[in-house]
C-alpha positions as CSV (number, residue, x, y, z in Angstrom):
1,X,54.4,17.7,22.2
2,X,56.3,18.9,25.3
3,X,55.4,22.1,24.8
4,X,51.2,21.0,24.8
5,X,52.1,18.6,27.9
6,X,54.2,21.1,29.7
7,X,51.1,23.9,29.9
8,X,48.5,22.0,30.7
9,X,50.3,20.1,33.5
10,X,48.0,22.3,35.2
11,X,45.1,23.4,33.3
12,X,43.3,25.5,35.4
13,X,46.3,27.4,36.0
14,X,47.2,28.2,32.4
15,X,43.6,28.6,31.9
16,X,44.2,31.5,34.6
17,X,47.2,33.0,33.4
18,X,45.8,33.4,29.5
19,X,42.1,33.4,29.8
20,X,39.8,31.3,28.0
21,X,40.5,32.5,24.1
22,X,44.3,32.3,24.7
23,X,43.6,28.6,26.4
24,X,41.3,27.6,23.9
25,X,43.5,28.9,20.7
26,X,46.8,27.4,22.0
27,X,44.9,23.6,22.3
28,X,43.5,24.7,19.0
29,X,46.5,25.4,17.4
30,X,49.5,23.3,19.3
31,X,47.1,20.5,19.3
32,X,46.9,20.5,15.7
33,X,50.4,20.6,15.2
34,X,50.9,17.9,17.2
35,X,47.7,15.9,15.2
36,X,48.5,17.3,11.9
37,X,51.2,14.7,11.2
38,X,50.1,11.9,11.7
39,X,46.8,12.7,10.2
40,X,48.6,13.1,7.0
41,X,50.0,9.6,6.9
42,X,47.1,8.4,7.7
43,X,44.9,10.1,4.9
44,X,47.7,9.4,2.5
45,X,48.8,5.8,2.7
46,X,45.1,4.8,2.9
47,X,44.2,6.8,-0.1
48,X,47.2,5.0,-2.1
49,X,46.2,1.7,-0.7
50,X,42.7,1.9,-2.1
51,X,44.4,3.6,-5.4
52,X,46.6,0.7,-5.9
53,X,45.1,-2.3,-4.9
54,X,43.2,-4.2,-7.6
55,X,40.3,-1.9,-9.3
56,X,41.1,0.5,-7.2
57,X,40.8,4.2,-9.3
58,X,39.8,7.6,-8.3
59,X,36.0,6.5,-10.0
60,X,36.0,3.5,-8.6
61,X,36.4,4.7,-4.9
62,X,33.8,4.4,-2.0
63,X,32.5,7.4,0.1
64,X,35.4,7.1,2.5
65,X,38.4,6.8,0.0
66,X,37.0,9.9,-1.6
67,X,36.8,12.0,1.4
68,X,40.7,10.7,2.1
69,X,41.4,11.9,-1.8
70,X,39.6,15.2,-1.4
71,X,41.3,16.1,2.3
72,X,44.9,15.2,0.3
73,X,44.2,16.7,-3.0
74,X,42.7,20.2,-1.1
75,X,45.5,19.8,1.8
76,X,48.2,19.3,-1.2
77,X,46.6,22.4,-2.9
78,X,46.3,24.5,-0.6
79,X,49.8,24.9,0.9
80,X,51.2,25.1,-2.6
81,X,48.6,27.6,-3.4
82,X,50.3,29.6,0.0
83,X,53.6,28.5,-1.0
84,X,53.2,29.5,-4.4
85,X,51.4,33.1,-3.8
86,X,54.4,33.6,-1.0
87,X,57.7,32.9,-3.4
88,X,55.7,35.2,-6.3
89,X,55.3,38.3,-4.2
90,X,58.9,37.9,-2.3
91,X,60.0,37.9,-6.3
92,X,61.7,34.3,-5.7
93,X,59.7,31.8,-8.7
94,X,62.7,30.2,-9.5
95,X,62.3,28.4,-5.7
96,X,58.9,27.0,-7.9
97,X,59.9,23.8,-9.0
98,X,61.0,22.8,-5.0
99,X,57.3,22.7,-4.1
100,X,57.0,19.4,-5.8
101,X,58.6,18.1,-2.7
102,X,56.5,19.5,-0.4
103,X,54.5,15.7,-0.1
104,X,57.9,14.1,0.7
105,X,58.3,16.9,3.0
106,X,55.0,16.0,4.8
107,X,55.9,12.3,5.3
108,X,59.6,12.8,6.4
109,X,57.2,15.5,9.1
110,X,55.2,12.5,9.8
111,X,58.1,10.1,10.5
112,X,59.7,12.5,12.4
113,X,56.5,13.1,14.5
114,X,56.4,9.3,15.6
115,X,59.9,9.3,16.0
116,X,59.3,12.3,18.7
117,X,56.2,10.5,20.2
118,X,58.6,7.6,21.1
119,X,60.9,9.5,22.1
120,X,59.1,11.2,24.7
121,X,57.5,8.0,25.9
122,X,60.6,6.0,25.7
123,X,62.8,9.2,27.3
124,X,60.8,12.0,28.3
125,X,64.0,14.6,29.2
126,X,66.1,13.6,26.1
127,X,66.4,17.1,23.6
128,X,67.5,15.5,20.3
129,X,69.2,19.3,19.2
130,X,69.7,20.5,16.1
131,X,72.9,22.5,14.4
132,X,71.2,25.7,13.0
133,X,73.2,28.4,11.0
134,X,75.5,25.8,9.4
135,X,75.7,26.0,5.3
136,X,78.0,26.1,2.6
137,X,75.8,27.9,0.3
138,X,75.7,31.9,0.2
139,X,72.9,33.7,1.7
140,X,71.0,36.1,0.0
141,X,69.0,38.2,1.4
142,X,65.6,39.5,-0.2
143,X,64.5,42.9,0.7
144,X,60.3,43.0,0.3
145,X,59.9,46.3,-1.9
């Protein structure tokens, strides 16, 4: 978010310095970082709110609630399709069973995401760092053949 709000501080500028593809791709692709998030929650609690209120099944869905299913079933899918085709070809499927996580993953990503909004309403020039390179496990390292 600071990163999106820090370049186009002044958008003609940055529109100047990278040309119109580069200007166009970065609000393309920070801005969905920045919208992916909170999209998710969005699509997810209201698709389990219309699957577990009364009557409330995958046939029994209107038009909306089924678009919310689709975009979380084919979102779901697809980055454990990615996940899946990544930890087969680096020889790694006993990291397999982890991707049933990967939803909590994308909630704890939306918390943290509206925990970073307030944050940079509430205290624009606080950098909440974290400790990188810290483990007790042993690192292995794959070579790609």
């Amino acid at each position: 978010m600071q990163t999106f709000l820090v370049h186009n501080r002044h958008p003609a500028r940055f529109l100047e310095d990278i040309g119109w593809r580069g200007f166009i791709a970065f609000q393309i692709y920070v801005g969905s970082l920045i919208l992916s998030a909170p999209l998710h929650a969005t699509f997810l609690l209201s698709t389990l709110a219309a699957l577990l209120l009364p009557g409330g099944t995958p046939l029994t869905l209107g038009p909306w609630e089924a678009a919310n299913l689709a975009v979380v079933a084919i979102g779901y899918g697809g980055a454990a399709a990615l996940v899946v085709a990544g930890l087969l070809r680096i020889g790694r499927p006993d990291l397999l069973g982890y991707q049933a996580l990967l939803p909590l993953y994308w909630i704890l990503h939306s918390v943290a995401a509206v925990r970073a909004l307030h944050e940079l309403l509430t205290r624009p020039y606080f950098w909440a760092k974290t400790a990188h390179g810290q483990t007790r496990l042993a690192r292995r390292v794959v070579q790609p053949e």
